[in-house]
C-alpha positions in Angstrom: 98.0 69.7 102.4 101.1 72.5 102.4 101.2 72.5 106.3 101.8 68.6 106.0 104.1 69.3 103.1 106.1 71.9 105.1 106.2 69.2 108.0 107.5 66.4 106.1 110.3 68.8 104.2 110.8 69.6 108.0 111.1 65.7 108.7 113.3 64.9 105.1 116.0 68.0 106.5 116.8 66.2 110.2 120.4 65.0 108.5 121.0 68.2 106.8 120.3 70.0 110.1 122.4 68.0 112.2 125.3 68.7 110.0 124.5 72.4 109.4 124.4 72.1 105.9 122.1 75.6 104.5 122.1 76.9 101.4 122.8 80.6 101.4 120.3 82.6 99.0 121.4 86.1 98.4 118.4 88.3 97.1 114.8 88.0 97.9 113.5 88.8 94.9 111.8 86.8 92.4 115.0 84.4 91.5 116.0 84.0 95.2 112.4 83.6 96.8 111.7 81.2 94.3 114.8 79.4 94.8 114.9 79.5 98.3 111.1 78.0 97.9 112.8 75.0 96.0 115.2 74.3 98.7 112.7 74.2 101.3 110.1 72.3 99.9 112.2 69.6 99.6 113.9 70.1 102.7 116.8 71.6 102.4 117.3 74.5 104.9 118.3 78.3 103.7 120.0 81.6 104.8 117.7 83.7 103.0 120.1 87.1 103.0 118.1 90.9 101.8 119.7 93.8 102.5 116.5 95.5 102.8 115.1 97.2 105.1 118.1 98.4 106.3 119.4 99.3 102.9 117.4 100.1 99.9 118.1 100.9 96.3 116.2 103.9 94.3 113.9 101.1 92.9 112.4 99.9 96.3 109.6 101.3 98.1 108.7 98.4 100.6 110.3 96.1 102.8 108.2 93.1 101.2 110.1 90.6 98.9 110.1 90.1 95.2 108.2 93.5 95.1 109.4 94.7 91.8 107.3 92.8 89.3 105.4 95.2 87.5 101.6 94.5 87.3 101.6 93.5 83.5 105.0 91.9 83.5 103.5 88.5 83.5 102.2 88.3 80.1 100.1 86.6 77.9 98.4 83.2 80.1 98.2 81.0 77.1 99.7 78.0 75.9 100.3 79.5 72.2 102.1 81.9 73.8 106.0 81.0 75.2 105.7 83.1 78.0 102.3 81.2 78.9 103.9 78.0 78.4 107.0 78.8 80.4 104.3 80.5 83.6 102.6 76.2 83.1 106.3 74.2 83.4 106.8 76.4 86.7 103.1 76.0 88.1 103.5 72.2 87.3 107.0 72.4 89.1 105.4 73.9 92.5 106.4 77.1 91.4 106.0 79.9 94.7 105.8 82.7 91.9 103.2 81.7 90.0 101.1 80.4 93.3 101.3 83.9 94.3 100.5 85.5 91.0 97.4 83.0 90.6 96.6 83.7 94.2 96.9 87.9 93.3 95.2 87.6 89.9 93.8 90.4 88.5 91.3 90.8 85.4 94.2 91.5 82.1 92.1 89.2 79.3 94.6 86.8 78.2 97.4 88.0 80.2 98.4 87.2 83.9 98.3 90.3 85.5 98.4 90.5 89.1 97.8 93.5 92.4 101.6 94.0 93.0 101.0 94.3 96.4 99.1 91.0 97.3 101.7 89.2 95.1 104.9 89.8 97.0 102.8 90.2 100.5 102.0 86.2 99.4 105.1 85.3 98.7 106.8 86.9 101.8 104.3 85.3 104.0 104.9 82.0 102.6 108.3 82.7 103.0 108.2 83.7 106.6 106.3 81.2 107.8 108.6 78.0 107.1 110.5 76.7 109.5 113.9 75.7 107.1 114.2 79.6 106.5 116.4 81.7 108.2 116.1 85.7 107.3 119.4 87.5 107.4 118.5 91.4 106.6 122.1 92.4 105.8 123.8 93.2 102.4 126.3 90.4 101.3 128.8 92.4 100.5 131.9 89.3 99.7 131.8 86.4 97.5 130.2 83.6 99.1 131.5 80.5 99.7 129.3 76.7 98.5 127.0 76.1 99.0 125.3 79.6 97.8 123.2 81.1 95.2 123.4 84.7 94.1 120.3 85.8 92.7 121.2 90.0 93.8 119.0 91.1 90.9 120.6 93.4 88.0 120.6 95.8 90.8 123.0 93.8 92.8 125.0 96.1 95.5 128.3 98.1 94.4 130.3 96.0 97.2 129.0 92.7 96.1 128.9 93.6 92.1 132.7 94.2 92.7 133.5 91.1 94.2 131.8 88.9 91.5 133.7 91.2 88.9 137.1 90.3 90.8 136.5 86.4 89.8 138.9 85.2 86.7 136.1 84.2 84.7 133.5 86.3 84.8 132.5 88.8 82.2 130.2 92.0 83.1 128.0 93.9 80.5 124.6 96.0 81.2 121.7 97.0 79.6 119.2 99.7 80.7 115.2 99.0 81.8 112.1 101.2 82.2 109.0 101.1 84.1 105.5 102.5 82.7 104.0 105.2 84.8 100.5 104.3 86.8 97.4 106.7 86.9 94.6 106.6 89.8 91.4 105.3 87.9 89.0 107.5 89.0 91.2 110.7 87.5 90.6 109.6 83.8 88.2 111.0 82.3 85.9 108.1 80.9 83.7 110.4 78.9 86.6 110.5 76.5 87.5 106.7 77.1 86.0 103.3 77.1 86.6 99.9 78.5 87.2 96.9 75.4 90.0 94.6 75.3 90.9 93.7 71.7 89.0 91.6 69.5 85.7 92.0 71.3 87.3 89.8 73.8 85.9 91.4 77.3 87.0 94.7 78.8 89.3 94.2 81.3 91.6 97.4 79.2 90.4 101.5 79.6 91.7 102.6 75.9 92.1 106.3 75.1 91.6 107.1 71.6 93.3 109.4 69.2 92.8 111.1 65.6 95.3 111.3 63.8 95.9 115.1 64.6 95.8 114.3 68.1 98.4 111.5 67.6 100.3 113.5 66.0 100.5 116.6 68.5 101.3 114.0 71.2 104.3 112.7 68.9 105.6 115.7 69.0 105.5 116.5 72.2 107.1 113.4 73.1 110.0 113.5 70.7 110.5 117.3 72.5 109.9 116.6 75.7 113.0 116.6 78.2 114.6 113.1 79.9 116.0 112.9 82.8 119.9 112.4 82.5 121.4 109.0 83.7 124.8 108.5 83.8 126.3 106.8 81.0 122.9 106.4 78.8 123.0 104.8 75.6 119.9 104.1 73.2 121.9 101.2 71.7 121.9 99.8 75.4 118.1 99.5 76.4 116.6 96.1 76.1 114.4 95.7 73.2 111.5 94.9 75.2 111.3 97.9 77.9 112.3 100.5 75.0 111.4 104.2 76.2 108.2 105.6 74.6 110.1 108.3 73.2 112.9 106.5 72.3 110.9 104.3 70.2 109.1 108.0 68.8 111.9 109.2 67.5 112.7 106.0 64.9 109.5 107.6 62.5 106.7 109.2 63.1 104.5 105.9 63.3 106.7 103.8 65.0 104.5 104.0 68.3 101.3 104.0 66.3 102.0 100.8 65.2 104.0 99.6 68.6 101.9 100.4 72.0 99.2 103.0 70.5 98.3 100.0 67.6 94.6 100.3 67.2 93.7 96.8 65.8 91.0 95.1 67.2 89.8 98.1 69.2 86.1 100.1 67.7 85.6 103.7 69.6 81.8 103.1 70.6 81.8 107.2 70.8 82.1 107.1 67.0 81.7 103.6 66.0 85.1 102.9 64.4 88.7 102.1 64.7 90.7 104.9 66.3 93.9 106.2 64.7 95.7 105.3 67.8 94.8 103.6 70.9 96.5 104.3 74.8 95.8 100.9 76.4 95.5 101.0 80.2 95.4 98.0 82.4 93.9 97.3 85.5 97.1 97.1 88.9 95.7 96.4 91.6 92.7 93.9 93.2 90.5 97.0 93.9 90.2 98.6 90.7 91.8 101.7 91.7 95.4 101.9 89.9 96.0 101.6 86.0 99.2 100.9 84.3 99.9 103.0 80.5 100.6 99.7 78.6 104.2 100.1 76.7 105.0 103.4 78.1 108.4 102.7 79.7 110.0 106.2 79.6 112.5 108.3 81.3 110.8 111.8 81.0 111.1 114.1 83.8 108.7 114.0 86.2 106.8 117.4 85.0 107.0 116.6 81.5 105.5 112.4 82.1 102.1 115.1 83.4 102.5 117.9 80.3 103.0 115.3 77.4 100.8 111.8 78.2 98.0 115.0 79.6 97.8 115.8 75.8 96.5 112.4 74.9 92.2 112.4 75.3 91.2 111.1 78.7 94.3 111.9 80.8 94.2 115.4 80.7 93.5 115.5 84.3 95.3 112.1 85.6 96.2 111.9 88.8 99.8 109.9 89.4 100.4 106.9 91.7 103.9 106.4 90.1 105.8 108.1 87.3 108.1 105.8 85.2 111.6 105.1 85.7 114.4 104.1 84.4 117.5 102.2 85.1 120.6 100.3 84.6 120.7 96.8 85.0 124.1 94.4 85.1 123.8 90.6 83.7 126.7 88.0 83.7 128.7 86.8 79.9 127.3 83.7 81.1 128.0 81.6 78.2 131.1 80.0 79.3 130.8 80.9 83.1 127.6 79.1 84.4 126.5 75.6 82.9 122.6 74.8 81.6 121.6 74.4 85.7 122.5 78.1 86.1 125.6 76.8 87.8 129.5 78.5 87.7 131.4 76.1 85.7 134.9 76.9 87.5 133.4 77.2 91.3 130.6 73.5 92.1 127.9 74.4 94.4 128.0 78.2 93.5 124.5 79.2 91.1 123.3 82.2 89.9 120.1 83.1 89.3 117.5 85.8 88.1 118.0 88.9 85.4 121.5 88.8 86.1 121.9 85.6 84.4 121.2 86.8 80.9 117.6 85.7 80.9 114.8 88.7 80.8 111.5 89.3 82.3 110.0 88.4 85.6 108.5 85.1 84.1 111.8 84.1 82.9 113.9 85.3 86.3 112.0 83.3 88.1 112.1 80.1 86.3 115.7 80.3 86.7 115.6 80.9 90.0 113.5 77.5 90.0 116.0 75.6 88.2 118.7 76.9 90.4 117.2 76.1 92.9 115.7 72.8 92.4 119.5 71.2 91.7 120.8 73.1 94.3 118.5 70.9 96.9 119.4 68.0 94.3 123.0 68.1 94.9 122.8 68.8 98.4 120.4 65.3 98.9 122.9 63.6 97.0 121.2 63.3 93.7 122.0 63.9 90.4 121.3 67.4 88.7 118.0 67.2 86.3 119.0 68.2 82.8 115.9 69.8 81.7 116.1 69.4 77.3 115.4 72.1 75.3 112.2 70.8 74.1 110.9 72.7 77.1 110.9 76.7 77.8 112.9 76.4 81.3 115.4 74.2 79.7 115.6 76.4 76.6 116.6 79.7 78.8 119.0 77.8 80.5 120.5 76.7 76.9 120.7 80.0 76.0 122.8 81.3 78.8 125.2 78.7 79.2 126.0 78.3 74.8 128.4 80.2 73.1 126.9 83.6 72.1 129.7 86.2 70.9 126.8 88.9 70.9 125.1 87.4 74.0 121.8 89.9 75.2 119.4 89.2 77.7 117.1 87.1 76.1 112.4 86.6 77.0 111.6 82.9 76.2 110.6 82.5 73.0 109.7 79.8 70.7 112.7 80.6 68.5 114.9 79.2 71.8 112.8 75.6 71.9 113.7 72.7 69.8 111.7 72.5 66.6 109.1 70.2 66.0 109.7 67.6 62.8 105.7 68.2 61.7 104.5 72.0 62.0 100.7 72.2 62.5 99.0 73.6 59.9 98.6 77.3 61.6 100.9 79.2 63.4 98.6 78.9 67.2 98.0 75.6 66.0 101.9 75.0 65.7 102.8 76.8 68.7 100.1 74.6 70.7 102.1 71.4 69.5 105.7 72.7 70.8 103.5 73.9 74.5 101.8 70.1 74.5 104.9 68.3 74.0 106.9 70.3 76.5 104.2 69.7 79.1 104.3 66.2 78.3 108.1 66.1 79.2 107.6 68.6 82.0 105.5 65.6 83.2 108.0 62.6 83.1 110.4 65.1 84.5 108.6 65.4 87.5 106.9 61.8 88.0 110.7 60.2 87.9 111.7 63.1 90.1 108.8 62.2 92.7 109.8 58.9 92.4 113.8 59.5 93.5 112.8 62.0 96.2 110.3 60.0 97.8 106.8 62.0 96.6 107.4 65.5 97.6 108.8 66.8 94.4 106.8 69.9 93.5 104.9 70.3 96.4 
């Protein structure tokens, strides 16, 4: 069925072709494979333009695309959840990203976690293998010309950040981002650990526990422990959501025990209670061989990541695959400078897409580089742009980014961003699962009148 897909976007392109008309999609990462994916499956050819191999930043370790999503960045995979509900609009919109993450699944209980390395190997063979796509491994180092979209990534090139900083209109502002470090299974020490998820729902998490003297040596440590310096560094900068362990430490003395080392739901079967504190750690790869230390974004040095997070029980001896990072990530003032289709207001036939937009998270980069993408191929077919309402997640994100914000911050989906419904359900899931039902519903209607003014391969 996708090879007869693939050959009818083929077919649907021949006038497109004949004129030379490509999109050019700068960045194969997340946003710009999954709007290049848009383009093609309705059969409109791309340029797909990454730098890499030929240039990489600090960040990339492979010459695969999209292959910075962390393992756990996916989140929760339910519908009460907005980050499940947004992951369902996309896999109902023939989403490449979330084929690839379904495809790379790995166990996470109610989360969509997936092996890193089968996820972007997916998406760069699907990539590869369609004939509308033409690879260009150079950096892009001007301002495009339409029809284009610039999906660089918040670690968008020094040449090309410049010349999207030249334009009139534009407005520049950054934010710092950390990555948790990830430990070879086999080096913890499972005598002192056990495998639960929360709730007595599976064990699909290794959880270290701590006493309260324990937790409190590690705080310590933690608060003490020397960073490694990065240029221009401000605490009042980091995104909420990727908040350095021990920059969240030093707000109390509890504020991690009741952040990522929360012990609810978890009972130490070596003592047959609740622990004081709790170090989840969740599965990264397919073979069962790399874990990820849930919420522990930091930017200690290298020798201190091994001294302080050895102190908590069970990781005494751990053995690193990667220590965390950090680093600074540019987005766009795009509120006044791109409309609700991720598109610059002043420049037709120019989008942006991904983190740099304003919206945060892997989830949410991608799903604009869906929506970019999708009217990009709409406007190059000659048809009109699809204003997806707020009453959805995608369309909510791309409310957010394009309404006036005077303290505009990259921004998850939420269900604070959706419309409200006029009846709440009488629980907070139960609520939650009304908003997701409706916006599935219109996700739906979207797509069935899309199918229907495309000629059946919207989505595919």
């Amino acid at each position: 069925m996708k090879n007869a897909a693939i050959a009818k976007a083929t077919r649907n392109s021949k006038l497109l072709l004949m004129s030379e008309l490509s999109v050019s999609v700068i960045g194969a990462g997340l946003a710009g494979c999954e709007a290049a994916w848009q383009l093609v499956s309705r059969g409109v050819p791309v340029r797909l333009y990454d730098m890499k191999p030929g240039q990489m930043t600090p960040a990339h370790t492979s010459p695969l695309f999209a292959e910075l999503v962390c393992s756990n960045s996916l989140r929760s995979d339910r519908l009460q959840n907005a980050a499940g509900l947004l992951k369902e609009e996309m896999r109902r919109l023939g989403s490449l990203v979330i084929e690839a993450a379904d495809w790379a699944r790995v166990p996470a209980g109610g989360a969509l976690a997936v092996d890193r390395d089968a996820f972007s190997g997916h998406i760069t063979q699907r990539l590869k293998e369609h004939p509308l796509i033409t690879f260009i491994s150079e950096e892009v180092t001007k301002f495009p010309q339409a029809p284009a979209i610039i999906a660089s990534g918040p670690l968008t090139s020094q040449a090309l950040s410049e010349s999207i900083m030249a334009l009139p209109d534009v407005g520049i502002l950054h934010f710092y981002d950390a990555a948790a470090p990830i430990v070879f299974k086999e080096s913890i020490d499972m005598s002192r650990a056990f495998k639960a998820s929360r709730y007595g729902r599976g064990d699909d998490y290794i959880n270290c526990p701590m006493d309260k003297t324990q937790y409190k040596a590690f705080h310590q440590a933690l608060i003490d422990a020397e960073t490694a310096p990065i240029h221009g560094f401000e605490e009042s900068a980091v995104f909420e959501g990727c908040m350095p362990i021990e920059s969240l430490a030093r707000r109390g003395e509890m504020a991690i025990a009741f952040g990522p080392l929360k012990p609810v739901g978890l009972i130490d079967p070596h003592t047959g209670r609740q622990p004081f504190s709790v170090l989840q750690l969740r599965q990264d790869d397919a073979s069962d061989t790399l874990y990820n230390l849930v919420g522990f974004q930091t930017r200690l040095k290298f020798p201190e990541q091994r001294r302080v997070f050895g102190l908590i029980p069970g990781l005494e001896n751990a053995q690193y695959a990667r220590y965390g990072v950090m680093h600074r990530n540019t987005f766009l003032h795009s509120p006044g400078f791109l409309d609700a289709h991720f598109q610059m207001i002043s420049r037709p036939g120019i989008f942006f897409a991904g983190q740099v937009t304003g919206v945060e998270g892997y989830v949410e980069s991608a799903a604009s580089g869906l929506c970019s993408g999708l009217n990009m191929a709409r406007l190059m077919l000659g048809q009109p742009v699809l204003d997806l309402p707020s009453s959805t997640a995608i369309g909510a994100l791309a409310r957010y980014i394009s309404t006036f914000n005077r303290h505009f911050q990259p921004m998850n989906i939420t269900f604070g961003l959706m419309d409200p419904l006029k009846a709440k359900g009488k629980s907070k899931e139960g609520h939650y699962l009304q908003i997701s039902n409706k916006a599935l519903q219109t996700i739906d209607s979207i797509r069935q009148l899309a199918q229907a003014h495309s000629g059946g391969n919207y989505g595919a």
